[in-house]
Every structure is written in C-alpha cells, then in structure tokens.
ChimeraX commands (.cxc) that place a marker at each C-alpha (Angstrom):
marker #1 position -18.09,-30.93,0.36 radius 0.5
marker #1 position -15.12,-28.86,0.58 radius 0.5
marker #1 position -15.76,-26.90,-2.63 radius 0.5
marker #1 position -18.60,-26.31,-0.80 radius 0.5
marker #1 position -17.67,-25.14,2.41 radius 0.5
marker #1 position -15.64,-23.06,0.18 radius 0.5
marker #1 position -18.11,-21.30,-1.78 radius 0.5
marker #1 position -20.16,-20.43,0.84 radius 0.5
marker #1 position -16.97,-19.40,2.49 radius 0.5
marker #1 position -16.62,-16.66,-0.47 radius 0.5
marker #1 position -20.14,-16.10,-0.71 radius 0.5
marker #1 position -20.40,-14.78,2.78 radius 0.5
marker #1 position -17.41,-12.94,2.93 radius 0.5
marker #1 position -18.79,-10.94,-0.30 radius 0.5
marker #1 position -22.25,-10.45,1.58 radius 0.5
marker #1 position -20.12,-8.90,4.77 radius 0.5
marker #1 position -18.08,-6.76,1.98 radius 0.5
marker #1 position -21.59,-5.06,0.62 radius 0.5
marker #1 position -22.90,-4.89,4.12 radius 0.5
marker #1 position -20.09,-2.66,4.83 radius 0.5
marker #1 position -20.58,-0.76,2.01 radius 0.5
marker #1 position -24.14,-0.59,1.62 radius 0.5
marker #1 position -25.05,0.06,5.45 radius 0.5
marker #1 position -21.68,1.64,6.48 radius 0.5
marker #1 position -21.75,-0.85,10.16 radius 0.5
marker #1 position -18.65,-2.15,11.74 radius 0.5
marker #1 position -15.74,-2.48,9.31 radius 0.5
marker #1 position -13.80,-5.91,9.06 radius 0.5
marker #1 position -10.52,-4.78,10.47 radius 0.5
marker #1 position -9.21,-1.64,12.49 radius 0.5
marker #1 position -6.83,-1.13,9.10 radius 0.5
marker #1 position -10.00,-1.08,7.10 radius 0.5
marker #1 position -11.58,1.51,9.74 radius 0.5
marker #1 position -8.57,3.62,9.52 radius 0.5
marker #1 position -8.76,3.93,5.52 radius 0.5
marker #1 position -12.36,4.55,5.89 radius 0.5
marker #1 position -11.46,7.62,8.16 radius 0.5
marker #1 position -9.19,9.11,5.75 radius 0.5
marker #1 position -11.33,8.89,2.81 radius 0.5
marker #1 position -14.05,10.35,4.34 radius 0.5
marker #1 position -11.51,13.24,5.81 radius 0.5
marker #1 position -10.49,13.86,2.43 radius 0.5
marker #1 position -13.89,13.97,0.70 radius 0.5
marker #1 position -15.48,16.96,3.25 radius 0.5
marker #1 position -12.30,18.77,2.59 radius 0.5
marker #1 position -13.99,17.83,-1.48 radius 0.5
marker #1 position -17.46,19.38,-0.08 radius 0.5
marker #1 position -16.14,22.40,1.50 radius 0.5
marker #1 position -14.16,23.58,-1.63 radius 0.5
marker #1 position -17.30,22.79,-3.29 radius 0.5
marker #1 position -19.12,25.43,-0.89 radius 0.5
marker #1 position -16.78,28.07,-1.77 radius 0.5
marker #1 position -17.76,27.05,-5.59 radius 0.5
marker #1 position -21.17,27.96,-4.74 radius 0.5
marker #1 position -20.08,30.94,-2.79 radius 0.5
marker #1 position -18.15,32.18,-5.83 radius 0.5
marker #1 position -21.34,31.59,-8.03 radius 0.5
marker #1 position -23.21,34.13,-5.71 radius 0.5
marker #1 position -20.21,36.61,-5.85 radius 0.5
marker #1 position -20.12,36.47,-9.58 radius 0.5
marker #1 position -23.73,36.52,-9.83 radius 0.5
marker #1 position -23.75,33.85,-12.94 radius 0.5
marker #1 position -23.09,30.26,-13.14 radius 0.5
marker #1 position -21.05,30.32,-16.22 radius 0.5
marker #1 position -18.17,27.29,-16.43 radius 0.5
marker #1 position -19.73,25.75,-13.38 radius 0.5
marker #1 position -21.29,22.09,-14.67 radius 0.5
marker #1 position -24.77,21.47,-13.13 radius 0.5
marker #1 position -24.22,18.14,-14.50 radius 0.5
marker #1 position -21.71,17.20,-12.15 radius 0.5
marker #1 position -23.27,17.86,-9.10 radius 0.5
marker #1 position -26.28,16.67,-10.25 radius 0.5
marker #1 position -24.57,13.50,-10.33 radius 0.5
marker #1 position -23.19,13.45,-7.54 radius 0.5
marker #1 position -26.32,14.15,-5.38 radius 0.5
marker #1 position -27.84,11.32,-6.95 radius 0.5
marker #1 position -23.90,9.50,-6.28 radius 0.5
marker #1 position -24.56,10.15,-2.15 radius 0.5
marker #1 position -28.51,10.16,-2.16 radius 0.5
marker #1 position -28.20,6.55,-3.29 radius 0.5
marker #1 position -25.77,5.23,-0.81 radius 0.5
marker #1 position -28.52,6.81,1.85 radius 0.5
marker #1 position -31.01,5.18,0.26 radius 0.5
marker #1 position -29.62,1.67,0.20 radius 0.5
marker #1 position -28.45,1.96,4.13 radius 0.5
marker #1 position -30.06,-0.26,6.38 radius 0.5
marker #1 position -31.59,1.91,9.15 radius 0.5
marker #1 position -30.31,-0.31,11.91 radius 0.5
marker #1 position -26.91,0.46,10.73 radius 0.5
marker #1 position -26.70,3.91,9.67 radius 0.5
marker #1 position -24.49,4.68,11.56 radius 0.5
marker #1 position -20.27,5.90,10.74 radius 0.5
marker #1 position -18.20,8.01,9.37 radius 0.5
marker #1 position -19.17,7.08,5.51 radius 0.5
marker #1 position -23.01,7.55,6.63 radius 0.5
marker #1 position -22.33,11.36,7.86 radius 0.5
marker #1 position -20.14,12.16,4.73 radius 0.5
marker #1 position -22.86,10.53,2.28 radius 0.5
marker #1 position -25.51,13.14,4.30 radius 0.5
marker #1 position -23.12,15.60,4.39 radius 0.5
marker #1 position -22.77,15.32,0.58 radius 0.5
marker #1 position -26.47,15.03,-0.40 radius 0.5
marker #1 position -26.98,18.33,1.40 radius 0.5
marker #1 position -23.49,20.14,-0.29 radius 0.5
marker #1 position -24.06,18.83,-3.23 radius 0.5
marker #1 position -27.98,20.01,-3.43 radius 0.5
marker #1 position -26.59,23.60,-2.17 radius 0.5
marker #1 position -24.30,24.19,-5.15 radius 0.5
marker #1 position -27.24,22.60,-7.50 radius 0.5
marker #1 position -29.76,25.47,-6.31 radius 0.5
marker #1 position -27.56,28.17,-6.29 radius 0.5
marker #1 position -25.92,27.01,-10.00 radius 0.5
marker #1 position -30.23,26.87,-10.71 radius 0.5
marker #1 position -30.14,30.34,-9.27 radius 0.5
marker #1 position -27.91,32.13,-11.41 radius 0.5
marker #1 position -28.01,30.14,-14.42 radius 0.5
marker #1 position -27.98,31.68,-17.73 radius 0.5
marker #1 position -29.99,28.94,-19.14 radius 0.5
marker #1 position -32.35,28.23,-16.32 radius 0.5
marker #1 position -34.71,26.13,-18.76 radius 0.5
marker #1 position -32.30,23.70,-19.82 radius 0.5
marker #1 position -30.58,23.51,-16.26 radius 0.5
marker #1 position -34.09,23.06,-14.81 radius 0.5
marker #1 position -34.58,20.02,-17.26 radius 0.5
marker #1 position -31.55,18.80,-16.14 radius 0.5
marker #1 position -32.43,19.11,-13.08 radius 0.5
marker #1 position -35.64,17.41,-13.11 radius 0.5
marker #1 position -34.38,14.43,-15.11 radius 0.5
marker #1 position -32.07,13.71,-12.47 radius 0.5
marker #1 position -34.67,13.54,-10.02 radius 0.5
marker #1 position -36.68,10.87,-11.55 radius 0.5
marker #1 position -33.73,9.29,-12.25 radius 0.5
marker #1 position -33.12,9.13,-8.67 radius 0.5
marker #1 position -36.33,8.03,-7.83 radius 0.5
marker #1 position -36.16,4.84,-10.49 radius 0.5
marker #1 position -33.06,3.99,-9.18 radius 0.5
marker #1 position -33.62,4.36,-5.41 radius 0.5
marker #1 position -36.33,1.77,-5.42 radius 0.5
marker #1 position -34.13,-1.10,-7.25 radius 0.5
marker #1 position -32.84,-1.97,-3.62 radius 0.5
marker #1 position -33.14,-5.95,-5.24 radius 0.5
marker #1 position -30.23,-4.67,-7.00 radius 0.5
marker #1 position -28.47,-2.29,-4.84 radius 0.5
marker #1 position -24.91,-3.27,-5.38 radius 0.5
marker #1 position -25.50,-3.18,-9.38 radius 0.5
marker #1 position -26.98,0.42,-9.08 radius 0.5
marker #1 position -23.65,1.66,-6.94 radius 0.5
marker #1 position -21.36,0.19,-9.31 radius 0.5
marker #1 position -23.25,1.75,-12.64 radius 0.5
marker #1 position -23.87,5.06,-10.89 radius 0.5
marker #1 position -20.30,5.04,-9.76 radius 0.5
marker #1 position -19.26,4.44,-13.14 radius 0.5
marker #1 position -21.36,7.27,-14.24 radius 0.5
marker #1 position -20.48,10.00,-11.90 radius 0.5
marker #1 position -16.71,9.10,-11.01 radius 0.5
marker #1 position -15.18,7.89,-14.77 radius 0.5
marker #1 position -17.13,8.22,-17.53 radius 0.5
marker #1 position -18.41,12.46,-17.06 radius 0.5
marker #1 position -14.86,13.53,-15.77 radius 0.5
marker #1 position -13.42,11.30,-18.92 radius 0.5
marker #1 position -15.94,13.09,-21.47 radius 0.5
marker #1 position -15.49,16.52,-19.88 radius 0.5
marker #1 position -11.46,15.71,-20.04 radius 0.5
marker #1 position -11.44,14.89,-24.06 radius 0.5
marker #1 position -13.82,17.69,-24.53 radius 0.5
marker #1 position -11.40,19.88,-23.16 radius 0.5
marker #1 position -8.87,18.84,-25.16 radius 0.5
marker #1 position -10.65,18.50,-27.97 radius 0.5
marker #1 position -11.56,22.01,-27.91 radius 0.5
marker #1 position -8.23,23.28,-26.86 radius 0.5
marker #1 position -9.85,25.48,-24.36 radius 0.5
marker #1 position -9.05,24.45,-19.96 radius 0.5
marker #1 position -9.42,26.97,-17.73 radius 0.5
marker #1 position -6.37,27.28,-15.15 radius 0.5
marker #1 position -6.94,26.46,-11.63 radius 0.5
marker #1 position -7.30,28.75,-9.12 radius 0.5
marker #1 position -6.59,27.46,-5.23 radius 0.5
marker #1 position -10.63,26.25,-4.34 radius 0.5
marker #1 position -10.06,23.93,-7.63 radius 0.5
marker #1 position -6.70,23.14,-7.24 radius 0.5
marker #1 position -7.45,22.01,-3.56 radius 0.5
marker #1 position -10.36,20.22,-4.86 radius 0.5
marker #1 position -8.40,18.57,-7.39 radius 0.5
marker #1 position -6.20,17.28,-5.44 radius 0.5
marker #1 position -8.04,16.36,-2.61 radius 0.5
marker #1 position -10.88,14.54,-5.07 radius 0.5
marker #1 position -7.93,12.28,-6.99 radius 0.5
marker #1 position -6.82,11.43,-2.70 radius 0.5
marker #1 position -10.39,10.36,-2.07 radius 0.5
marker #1 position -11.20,8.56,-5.37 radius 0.5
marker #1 position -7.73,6.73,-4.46 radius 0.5
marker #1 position -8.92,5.96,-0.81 radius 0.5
marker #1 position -12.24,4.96,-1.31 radius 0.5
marker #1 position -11.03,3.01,-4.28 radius 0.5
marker #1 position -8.48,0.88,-1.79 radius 0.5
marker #1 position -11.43,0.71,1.21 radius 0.5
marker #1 position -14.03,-1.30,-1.53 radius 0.5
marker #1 position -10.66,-2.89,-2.89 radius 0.5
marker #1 position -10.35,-4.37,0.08 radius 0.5
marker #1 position -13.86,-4.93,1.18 radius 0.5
marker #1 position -13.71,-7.39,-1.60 radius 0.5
marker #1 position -15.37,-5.32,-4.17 radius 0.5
marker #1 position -13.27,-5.24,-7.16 radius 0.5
marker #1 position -14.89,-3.62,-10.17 radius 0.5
marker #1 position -16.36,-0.63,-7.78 radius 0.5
marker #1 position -13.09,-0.10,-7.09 radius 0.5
marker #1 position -11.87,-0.17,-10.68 radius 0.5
marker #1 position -14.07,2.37,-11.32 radius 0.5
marker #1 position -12.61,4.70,-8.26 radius 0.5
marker #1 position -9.43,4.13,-9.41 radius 0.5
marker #1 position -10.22,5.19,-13.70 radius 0.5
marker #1 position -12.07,7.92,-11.84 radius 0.5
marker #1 position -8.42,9.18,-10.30 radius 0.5
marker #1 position -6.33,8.34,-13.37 radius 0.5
marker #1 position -9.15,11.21,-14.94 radius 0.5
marker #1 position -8.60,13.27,-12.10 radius 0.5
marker #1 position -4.92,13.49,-12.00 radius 0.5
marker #1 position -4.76,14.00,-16.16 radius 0.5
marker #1 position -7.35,16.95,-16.03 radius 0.5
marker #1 position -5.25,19.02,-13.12 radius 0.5
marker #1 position -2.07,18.37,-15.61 radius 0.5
marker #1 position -4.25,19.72,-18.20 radius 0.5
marker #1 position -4.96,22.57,-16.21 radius 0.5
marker #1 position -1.75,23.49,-14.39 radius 0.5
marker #1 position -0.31,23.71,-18.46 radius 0.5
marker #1 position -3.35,26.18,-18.87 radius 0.5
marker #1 position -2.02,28.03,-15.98 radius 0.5
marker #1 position 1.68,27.94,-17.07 radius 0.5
marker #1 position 0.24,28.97,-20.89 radius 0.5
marker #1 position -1.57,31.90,-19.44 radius 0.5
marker #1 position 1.30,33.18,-17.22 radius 0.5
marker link #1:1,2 radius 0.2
marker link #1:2,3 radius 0.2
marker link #1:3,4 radius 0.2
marker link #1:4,5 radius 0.2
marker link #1:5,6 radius 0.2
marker link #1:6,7 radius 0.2
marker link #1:7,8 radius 0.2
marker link #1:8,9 radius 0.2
marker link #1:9,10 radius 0.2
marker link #1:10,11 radius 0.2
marker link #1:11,12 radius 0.2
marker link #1:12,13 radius 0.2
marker link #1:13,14 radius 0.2
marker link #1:14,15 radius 0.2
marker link #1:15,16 radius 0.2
marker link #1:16,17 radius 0.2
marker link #1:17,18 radius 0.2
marker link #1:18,19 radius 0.2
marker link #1:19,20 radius 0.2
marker link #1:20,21 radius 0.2
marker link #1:21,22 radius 0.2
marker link #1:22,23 radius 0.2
marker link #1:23,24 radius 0.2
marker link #1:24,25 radius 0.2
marker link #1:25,26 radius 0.2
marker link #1:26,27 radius 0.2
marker link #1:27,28 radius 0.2
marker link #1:28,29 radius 0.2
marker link #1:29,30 radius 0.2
marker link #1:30,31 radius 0.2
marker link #1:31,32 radius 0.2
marker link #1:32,33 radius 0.2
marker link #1:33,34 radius 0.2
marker link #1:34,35 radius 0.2
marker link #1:35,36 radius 0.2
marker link #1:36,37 radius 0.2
marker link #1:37,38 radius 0.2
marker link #1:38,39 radius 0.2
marker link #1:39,40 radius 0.2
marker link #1:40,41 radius 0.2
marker link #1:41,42 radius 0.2
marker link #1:42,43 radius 0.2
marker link #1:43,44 radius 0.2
marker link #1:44,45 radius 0.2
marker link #1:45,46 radius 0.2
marker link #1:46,47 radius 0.2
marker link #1:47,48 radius 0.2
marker link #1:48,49 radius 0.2
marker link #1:49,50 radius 0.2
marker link #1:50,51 radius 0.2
marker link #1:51,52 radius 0.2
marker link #1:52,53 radius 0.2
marker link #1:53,54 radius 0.2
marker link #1:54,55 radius 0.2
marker link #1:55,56 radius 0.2
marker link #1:56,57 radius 0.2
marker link #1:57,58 radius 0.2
marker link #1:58,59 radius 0.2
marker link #1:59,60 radius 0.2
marker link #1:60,61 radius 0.2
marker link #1:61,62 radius 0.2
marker link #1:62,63 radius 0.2
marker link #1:63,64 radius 0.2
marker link #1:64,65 radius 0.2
marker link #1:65,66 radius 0.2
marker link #1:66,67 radius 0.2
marker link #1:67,68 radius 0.2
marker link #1:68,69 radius 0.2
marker link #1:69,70 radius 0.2
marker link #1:70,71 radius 0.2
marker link #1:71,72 radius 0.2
marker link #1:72,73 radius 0.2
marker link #1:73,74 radius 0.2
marker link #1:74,75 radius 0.2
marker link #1:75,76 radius 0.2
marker link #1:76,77 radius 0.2
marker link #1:77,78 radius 0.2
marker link #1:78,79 radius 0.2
marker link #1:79,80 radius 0.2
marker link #1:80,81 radius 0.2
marker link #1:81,82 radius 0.2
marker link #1:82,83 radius 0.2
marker link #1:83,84 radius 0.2
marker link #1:84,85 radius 0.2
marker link #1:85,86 radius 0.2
marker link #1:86,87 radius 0.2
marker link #1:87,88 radius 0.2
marker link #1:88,89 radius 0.2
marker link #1:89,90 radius 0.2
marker link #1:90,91 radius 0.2
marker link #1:91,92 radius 0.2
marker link #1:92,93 radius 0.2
marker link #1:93,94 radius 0.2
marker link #1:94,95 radius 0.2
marker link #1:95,96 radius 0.2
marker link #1:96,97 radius 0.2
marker link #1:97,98 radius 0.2
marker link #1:98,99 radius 0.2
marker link #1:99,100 radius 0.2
marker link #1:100,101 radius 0.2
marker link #1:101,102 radius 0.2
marker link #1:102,103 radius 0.2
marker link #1:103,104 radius 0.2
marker link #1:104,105 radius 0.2
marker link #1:105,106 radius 0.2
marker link #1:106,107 radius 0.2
marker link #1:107,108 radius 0.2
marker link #1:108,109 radius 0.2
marker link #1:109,110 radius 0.2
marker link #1:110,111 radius 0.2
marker link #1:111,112 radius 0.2
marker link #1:112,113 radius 0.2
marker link #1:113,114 radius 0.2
marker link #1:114,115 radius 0.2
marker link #1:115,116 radius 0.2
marker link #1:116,117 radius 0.2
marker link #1:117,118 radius 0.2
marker link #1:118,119 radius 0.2
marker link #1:119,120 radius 0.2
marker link #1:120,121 radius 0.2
marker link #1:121,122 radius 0.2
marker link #1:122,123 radius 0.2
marker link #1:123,124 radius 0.2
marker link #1:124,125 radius 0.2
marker link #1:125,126 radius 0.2
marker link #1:126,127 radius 0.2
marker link #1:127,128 radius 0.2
marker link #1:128,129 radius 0.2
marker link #1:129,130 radius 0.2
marker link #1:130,131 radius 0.2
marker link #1:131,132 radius 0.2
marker link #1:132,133 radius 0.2
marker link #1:133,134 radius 0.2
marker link #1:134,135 radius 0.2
marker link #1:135,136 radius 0.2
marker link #1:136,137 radius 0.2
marker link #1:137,138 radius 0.2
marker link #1:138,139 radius 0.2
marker link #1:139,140 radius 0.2
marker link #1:140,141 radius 0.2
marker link #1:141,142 radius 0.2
marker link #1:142,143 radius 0.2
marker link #1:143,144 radius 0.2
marker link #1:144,145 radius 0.2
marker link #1:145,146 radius 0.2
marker link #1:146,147 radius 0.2
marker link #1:147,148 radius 0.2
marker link #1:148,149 radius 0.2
marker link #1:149,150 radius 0.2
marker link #1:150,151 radius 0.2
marker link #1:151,152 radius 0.2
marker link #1:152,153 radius 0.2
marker link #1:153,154 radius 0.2
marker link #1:154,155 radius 0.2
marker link #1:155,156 radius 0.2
marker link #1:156,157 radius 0.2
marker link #1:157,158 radius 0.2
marker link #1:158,159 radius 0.2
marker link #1:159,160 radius 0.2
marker link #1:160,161 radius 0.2
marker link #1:161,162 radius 0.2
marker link #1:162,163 radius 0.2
marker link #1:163,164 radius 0.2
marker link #1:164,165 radius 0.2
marker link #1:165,166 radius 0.2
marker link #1:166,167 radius 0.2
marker link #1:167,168 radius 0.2
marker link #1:168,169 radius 0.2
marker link #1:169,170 radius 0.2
marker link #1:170,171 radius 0.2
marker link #1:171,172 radius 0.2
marker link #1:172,173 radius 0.2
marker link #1:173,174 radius 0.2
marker link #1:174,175 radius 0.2
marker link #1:175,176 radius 0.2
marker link #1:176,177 radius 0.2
marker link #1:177,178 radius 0.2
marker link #1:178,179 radius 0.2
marker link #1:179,180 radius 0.2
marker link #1:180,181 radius 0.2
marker link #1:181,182 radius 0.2
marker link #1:182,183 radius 0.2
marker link #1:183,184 radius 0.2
marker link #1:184,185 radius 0.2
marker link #1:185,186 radius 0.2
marker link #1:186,187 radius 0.2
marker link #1:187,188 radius 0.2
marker link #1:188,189 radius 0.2
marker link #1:189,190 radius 0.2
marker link #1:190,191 radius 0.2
marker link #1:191,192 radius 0.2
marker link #1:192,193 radius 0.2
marker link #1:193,194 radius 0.2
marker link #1:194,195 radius 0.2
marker link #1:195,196 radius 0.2
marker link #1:196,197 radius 0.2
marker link #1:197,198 radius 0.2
marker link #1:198,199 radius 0.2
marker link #1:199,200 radius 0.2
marker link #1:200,201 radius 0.2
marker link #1:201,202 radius 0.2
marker link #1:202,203 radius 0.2
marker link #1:203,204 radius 0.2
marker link #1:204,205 radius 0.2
marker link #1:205,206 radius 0.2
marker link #1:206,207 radius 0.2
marker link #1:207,208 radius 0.2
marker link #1:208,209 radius 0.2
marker link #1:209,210 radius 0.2
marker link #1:210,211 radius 0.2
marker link #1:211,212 radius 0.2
marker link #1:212,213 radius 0.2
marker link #1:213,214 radius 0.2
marker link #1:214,215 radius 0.2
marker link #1:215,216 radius 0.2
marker link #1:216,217 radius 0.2
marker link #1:217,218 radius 0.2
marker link #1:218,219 radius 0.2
marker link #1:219,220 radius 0.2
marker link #1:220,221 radius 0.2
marker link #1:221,222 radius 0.2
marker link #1:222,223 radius 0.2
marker link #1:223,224 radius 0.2
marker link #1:224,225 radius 0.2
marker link #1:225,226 radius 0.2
marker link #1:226,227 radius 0.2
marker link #1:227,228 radius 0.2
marker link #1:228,229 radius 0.2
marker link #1:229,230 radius 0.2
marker link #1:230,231 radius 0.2
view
C-alpha cells in the first residue's frame, strides 16, 4: 500500500512537471518562476541578435555562412512547444518567448531563402522541415517524447556536428559582437532552461540542454582562437 501511495506519489508529481512544461501554467515554486524568468530574458536577448543576423543578410545581400539548417530547426524547436500547449493554459512568460521565437526564427528563414545562393536546395530544406513539423505536431499521444528528441536534435547533436566539422576542416570564422552576444547569451539560456526542466523533474531534457551548452561554450573557444589567429 505504501509503495503504492508512493508511486502514484511520483507519478503525479512527473505529470505536474510536463504540465509545466508542456502548457507553460503556474510553476511549482516562486524559485522555479524566477528561473523561468531569466531563461526566457536571456533567450529574446538570443532572438534579437538573431534579427540583426537577418538584418546583416539583407545588408550583404547573400546568405553565405549563415546555416538555414539551424533555424529551420529551431522554428520547428518553438512551433512544437506551441503546438503541444493546452489552450486553457497558454498563458506565461515561456508561452510569449516560444511565439516570439516561431515568428524570429521564420524571419531569418525567409530572408536566408531570400538571398540564398542555392535557393533550390535551401527551398528543399525548407520544405522538408515543414512536413516534418506537421508529422510531429500531431503525435500529441507522445508529446513529451517529441520535445525530448527534437531537443536533442536542435540543441546537441547539429551544434556538435557543425563543431567537429569545423574543426575538422580547420576553417571557424571569428566572432564578431551580434555572435559573440549570441554566444554567450545562447550557452546562459541552454544552462537556465536546462536547470528549470532539471528541476521540474525532467531529467534527460535537461541533459540534453546541458550537452547543448558544453557545445556552445567549446565552439565560442573555437572561435575567439580564430579571432586571436586572425589578429
């Protein structure tokens, strides 16, 4: 009986975790609200650097070094946590960043579209990421799964294989202040967001927040030496 009461115990203090992050309601403590605050602070500091990105796309008038891929991704990264909000709870700071980011991140894809010197394969790209979306948007059985993979996806495992291919190649372009800002700011919110789900109960979501920072932090090394090389 008291394994039990136990078990249903954990059981419904994992269901509160995903509520929180799933429809972004009331948070289980003030200290949890606080953290929530901050990551979402530093994350639309992410979204405005990534603004000036697009900005400097325009300027240049080509799209060369800027990865459609990663936005891409990350669309799909904040269009999912929309999709898997209950309506009656959308509502919060995480719920304005997550629209706030679809919308960003959807900018930078059209103007990277815009000016891209291979608009056929970026279009593919593109378009591939769209159905993706659309498969994965309607597994709402499995919303929590989906997060985690996607999370995966789009925080560790592109950053990791863009890091080794830079220094594979030998080739990292130095930073200039809109990266370096976004850089830094990025590793602060993978770290944040990474302790909110942490403690929300959420453990391998947060794993993957955390490889996603460890990434972050060794490409900005990799780039400040760039810098240092060039000067």
């Amino acid at each position: 009986m008291l394994c039990s009461k136990s078990v249903l115990a954990d059981q419904a203090f994992r269901m509160n975790a995903i509520e929180i992050l799933k429809g972004f309601g009331l948070c289980a403590s003030l200290n949890l609200y606080y953290v929530e605050v901050f990551s979402v602070a530093v994350t639309l500091v992410v979204y405005t650097c990534m603004l000036a990105i697009a900005l400097g796309v325009v300027q240049r008038g080509t799209s060369h070094g800027v990865p459609l891929k990663n936005f891409v991704s990350g669309v799909i990264m904040s269009a999912l946590a929309l999709a898997f909000t209950d309506p009656s709870a959308a509502k919060g700071p995480a719920y304005m960043q997550n629209t706030c980011g679809v919308f960003t991140q959807l900018i930078v894809c059209l103007t990277i579209l815009a000016y891209s010197a291979d608009f056929n394969k970026d279009a593919r790209l593109a378009a591939a990421g769209t159905v993706l979306f659309s498969v994965l948007a309607n597994m709402r059985a499995h919303a929590l799964h989906v997060l985690t993979l996607w999370s995966s996806v789009h925080l560790a495992i592109i950053p990791t294989l863009d890091y080794v291919t830079a220094v594979r190649s030998g080739v990292s372009n130095p930073p200039d202040l809109v990266m370096l800002i976004l850089m830094v700011s990025g590793t602060l919110s993978l770290l944040s967001w990474g302790t909110f789900i942490l403690m929300s109960g959420l453990q391998l979501m947060a794993f993957t927040n955390f490889v996603g920072a460890i990434v972050a932090m060794a490409t900005l090394k990799n780039m400040l030496a760039a810098k240092v090389k060039a000067a």
